[in-house]
N, C-alpha and C positions, 0 to 999 in steps of 0.2 A: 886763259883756256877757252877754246872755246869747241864746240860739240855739231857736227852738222848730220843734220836725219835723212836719209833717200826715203823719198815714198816705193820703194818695192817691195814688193809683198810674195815671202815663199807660197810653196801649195803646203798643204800637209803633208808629212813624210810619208805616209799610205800611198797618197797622189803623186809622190815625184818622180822625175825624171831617173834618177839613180837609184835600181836596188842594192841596198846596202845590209850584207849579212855579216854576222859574227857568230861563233860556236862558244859555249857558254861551260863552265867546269861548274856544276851543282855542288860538287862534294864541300863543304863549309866544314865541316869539323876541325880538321886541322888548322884552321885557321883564325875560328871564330868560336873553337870551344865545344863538346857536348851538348848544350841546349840545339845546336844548328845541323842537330841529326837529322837525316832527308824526313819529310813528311812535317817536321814538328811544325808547331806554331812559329817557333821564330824561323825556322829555315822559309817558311809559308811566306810569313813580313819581308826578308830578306828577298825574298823574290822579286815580291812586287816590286820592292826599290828598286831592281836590277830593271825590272821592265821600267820603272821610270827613267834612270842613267841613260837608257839603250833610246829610249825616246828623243831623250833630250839631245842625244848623239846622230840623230835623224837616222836610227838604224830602221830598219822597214819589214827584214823579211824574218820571219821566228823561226827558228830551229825548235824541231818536236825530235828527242828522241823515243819515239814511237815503243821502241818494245819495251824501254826501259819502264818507262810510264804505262804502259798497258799491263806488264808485271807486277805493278802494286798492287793491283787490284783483278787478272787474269791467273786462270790456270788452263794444265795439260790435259783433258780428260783421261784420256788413251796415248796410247804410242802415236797414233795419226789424226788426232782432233786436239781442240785447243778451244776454250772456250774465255773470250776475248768482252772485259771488262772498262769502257773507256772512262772512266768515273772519274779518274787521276789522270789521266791525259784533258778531257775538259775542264778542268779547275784551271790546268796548267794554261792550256790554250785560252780560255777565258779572262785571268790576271793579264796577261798579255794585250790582249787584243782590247782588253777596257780601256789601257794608254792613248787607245787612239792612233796609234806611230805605223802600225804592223798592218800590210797592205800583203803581205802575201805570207804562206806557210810552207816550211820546208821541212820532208821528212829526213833527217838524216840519216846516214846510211847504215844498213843494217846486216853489211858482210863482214868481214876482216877485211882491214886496207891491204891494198898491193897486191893481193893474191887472189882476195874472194873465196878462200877455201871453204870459210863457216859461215854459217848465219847466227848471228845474237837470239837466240830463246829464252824459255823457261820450262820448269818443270811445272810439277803438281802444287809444289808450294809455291810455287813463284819464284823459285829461285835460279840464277842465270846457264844455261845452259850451251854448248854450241851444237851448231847441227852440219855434218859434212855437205860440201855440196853434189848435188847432183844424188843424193843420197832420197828414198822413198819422207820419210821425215822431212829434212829441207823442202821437199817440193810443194807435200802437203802445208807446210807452217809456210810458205809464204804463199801459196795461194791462200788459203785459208787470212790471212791476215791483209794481204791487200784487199780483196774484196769486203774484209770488214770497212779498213778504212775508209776504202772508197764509199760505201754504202752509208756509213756513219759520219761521214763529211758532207755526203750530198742531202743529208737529214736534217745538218745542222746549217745549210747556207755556206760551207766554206769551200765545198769544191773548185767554186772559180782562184781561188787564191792558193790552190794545193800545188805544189813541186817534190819532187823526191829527189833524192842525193843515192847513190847504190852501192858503193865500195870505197871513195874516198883514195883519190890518188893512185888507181889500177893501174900494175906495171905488167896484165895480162888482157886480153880480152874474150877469152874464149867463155871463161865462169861469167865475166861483166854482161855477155852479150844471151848469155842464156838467161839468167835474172831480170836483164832486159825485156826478152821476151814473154815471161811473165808477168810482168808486170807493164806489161800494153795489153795484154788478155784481160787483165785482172782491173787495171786501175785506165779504162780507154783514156786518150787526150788529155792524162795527168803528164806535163813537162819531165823531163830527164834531165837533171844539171849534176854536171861532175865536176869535183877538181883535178884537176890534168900537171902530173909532172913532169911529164915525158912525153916529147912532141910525136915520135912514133904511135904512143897508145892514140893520141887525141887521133890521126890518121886510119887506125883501126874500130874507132867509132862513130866515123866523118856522118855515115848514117842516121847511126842510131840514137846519137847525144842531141836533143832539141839546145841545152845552152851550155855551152863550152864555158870552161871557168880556168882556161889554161895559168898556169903562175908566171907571173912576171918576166921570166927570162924565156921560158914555153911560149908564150906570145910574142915577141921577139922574135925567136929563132924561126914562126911560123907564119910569120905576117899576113905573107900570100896566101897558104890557107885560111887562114882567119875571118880575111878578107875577101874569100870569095866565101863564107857562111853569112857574112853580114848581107854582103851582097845576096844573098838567093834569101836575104829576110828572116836570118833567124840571128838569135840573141848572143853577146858573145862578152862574158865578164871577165874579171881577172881576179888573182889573189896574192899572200902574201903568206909565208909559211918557211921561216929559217931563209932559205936562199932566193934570191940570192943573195950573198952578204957582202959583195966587191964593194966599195966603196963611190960605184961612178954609178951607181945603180939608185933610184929611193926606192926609201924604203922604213919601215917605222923603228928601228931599234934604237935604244935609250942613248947610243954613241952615236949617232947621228943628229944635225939637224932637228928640231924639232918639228921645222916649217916640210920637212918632206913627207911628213903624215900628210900633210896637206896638201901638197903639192902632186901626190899620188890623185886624187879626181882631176887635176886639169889634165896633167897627161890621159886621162882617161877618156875624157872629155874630145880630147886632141885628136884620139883616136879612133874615136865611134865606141866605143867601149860602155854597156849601159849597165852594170853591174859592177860590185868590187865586193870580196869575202875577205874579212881576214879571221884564220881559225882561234886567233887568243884573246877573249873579252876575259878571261880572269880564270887565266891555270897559271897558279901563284908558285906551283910545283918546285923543290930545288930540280937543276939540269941543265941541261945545255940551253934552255931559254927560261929560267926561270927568277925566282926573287936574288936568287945567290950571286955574287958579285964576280965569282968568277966562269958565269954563265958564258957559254960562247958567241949566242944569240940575244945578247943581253935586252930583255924585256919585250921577246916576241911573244911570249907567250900569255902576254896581261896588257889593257890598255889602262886597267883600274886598278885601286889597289884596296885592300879590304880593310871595312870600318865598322868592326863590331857593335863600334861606340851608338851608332845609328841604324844598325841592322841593314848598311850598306853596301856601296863600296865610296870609293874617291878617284872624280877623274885625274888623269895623268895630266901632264903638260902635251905629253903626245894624244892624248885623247880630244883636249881642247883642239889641238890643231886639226885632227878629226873634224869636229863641229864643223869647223870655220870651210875646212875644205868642202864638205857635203853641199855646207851653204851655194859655196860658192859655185858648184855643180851645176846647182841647181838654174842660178842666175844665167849660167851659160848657156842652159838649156832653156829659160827664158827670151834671151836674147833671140836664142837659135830659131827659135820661131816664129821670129819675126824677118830676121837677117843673121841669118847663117852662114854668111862671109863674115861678118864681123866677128861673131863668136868666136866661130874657128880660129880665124886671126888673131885672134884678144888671148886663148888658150896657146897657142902657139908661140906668143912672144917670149913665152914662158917655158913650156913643156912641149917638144915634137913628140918624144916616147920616153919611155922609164930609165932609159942611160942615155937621153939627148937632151939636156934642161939648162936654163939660165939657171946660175947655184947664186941668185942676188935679193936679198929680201926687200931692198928696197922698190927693186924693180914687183913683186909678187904685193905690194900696197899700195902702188901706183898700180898698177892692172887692177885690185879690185876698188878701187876706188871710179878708177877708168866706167869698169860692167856694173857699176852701181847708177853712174850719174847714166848711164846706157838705158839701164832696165826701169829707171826712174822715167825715161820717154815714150815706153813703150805704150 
């Protein structure tokens, strides 16, 4: 046996090349028993491991969901005030951000997907509420709330690393683009990133969206737009959410390949692509992508799987290949900056786009082995 070591040295995942997000299912009960009721002490311990897992996964960018977490501890005064508590949201963001990994924050969205008809509130007790859009209430609660954020991030040093997410998947744009505009009043030169299922919406946002997060077959089918955002310099990610599920496609579900978790960053990489989401670190849920075997998205919706035993979780085989791929991202964008033919080349022996790939593992060990002994000269 014998062992050979490259001297290449990643950045820190805050620092890299790839923002890599995932959406996170807090609810532990079901899974992990009564003591792992939200707020407790072990749900609290449970956390923190998740923020370590997510490190160790070189995830980078943290999902806040904002109002949920401002509701432990805010209430409604009146019909049209609200009077906003970040006590449980900085704990939250704090365990996080101590890992070291988490280079940017996202607020996740705080409409109804698809539609945007409601906004997520609270009442007097703090308990969840929705508010119609366009309605005197809605307008005031999210002005009212971005300006806290805003205010109370620029307090604490995190503004530069703040992004919002607004609806999640909008299959309209006219609610999308009014919350929009509140929220460049409210929160100036805070990013707008969406996920995009539908290549028409992402056209009806061409403006207003700073970073496109279309899903894998949405990029695809829109290349040339894409490709002229990258071009005029703004950011442009991808994600990964049930579909698609064709088979000529990667993509991470448990009947697939293991190596195609992985192999999702080099096509990425392939493509100028400087972002990747995918929405399921651990919604263990029965359903169409859940623990249940006869899920139909089998294992979209968790890359871990839960470990009471250590107040965890456990990564997958497909999470591992996560790691490996992110690493490996990253090397490419090492490379890229020195010789940027070769990278691209070195990505592409492998992966053109998401349904154009060498499907050969030997071939994806030889390649990194290839951008190792590469990134070892630089």
């Amino acid at each position: 046996m014998s062992l050979k070591i490259y001297n290449a040295v990643l950045p820190a995942p805050k620092d890299g090349a790839l923002a890599h997000e995932y959406f996170l299912n807090t609810d532990l009960v079901s899974f992990m028993g009564e003591d792992y009721r939200h707020l407790s002490e072990k749900w609290w311990d449970t956390m923190g491991n998740f923020a370590q897992k997510m490190a160790e996964m070189r995830i980078n960018v943290l999902p806040v969901s904002i109002v949920y977490l401002l509701a432990c501890a805010s209430k409604r005064v009146d019909e049209l005030n609200w009077q906003f508590d970040f006590s449980v949201c900085d704990r939250w963001i704090r365990l996080f951000l101590d890992r070291g990994s988490f280079g940017k924050i996202v607020l996740s969205a705080t409409t109804d997907s698809l539609t945007g008809a409601n906004m997520a509130s609270f009442d007097e007790e703090g308990q969840p509420i929705k508010l119609a859009v366009r309605s005197p209430e809605y307008e005031a609660f999210a002005r009212q709330l971005f300006r806290a954020v805003y205010s109370h991030f620029e307090q604490k040093g995190w503004l530069p690393m703040l992004i919002t997410h607004l609806e999640d998947e909008p299959h309209e744009t006219e609610n999308w683009l009014w919350l929009r505009g509140i929220i460049r009043e409210c929160m100036p030169g805070v990013p707008c990133s969406e996920p995009i299922d539908e290549y028409d919406t992402a056209l009806g946002l061409a403006e207003d969206c700073d970073i496109f997060v279309p899903r894998l077959n949405v990029f695809e089918q829109g290349k040339d737009f894409f490709a002229r955002r990258q071009a005029a310099g703004k950011q442009v990610w991808t994600y990964t959410c049930c579909y698609p599920e064709d088979s000529w496609y990667l993509n991470r579900f448990i009947d697939q390949p293991a190596r195609y978790s992985r192999m999702l960053k080099w096509a990425c990489f392939a493509q100028g692509i400087t972002g990747f989401l995918h929405w399921g670190f651990s919604y263990w849920f029965d359903g169409f992508y859940g623990l249940n075997a006869d899920a139909r998205f089998k294992g979209d919706g968790f890359v871990t799987y839960p470990d009471p035993a250590h107040d965890s979780v456990l990564l997958s085989n497909r999470g591992w290949s996560i790691v490996l791929g992110a690493e490996e991202y990253e090397l490419l964008a090492m490379l890229g900056k020195k010789n940027p033919e070769a990278a691209l080349g070195l990505a592409r022996k492998l992966t053109v786009s998401f349904e154009n790939f060498t499907d050969d593992p030997t071939l994806l060990l030889t390649l990194r082995e290839r951008l190792l002994a590469a990134c070892e000269q630089l």
